[in-house]
C-alpha positions in Angstrom: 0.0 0.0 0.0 1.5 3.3 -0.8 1.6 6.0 1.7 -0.1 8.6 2.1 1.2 12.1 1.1 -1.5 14.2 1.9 -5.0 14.2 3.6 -8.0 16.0 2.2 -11.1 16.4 4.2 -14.1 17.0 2.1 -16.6 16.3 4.7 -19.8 17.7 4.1 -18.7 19.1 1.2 -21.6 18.4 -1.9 -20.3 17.8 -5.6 -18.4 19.0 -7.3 -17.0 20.9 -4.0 -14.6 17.6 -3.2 -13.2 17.0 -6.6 -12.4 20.5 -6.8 -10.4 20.6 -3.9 -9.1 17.3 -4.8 -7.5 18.7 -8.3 -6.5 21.9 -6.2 -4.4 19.6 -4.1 -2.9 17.1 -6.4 -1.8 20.1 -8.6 1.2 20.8 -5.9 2.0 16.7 -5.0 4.5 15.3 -7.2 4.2 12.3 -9.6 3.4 8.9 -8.0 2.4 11.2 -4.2 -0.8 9.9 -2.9 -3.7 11.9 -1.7 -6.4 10.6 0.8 -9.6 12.3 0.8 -12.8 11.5 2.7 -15.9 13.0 1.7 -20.1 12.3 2.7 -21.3 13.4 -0.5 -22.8 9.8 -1.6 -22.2 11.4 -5.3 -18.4 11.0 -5.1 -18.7 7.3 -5.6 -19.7 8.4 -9.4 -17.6 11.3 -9.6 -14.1 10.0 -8.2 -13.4 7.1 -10.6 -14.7 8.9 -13.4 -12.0 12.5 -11.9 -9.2 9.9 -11.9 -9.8 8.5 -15.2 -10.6 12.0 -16.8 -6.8 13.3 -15.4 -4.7 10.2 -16.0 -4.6 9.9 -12.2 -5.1 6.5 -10.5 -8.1 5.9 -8.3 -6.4 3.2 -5.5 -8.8 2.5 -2.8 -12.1 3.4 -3.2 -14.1 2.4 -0.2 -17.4 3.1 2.6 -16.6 3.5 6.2 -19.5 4.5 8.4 -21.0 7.1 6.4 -17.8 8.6 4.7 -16.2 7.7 1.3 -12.3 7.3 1.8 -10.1 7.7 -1.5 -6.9 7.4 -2.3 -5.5 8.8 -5.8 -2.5 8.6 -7.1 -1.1 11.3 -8.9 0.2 10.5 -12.1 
């Protein structure tokens, strides 16, 4: 599992608030960085795969934890 370069907390946050600040942040990781996010917004399940194959970026957990959606994408 790769680690974790930065955390993004997009709680509460509705689309297309979470991918915004998730393109905001990957734009100052590096290549191969990985960026957690967790967001409640049950439309990110949709959106996130669809962000990470749109960029080139690549989408590796994609997962449910007690109401929040946890992410990891790694920048490409």
């Amino acid at each position: 599992m790769s680690e974790v370069s930065k955390e993004l907390d997009a709680s509460g946050l509705n689309c297309p608030m979470p991918i915004l600040r998730a393109k905001k942040a990957l734009k100052d990781m590096n290549s191969g960085e990985v960026l957690r996010i967790i967001a409640t917004d049950p439309g990110t399940v949709k959106d996130f795969p669809a962000f990470a194959k749109q960029t080139g970026n690549e989408l590796l957990e994609s997962s449910e934890e007690g109401g929040s959606y946890i992410y990891r994408l790694q920048k490409a």
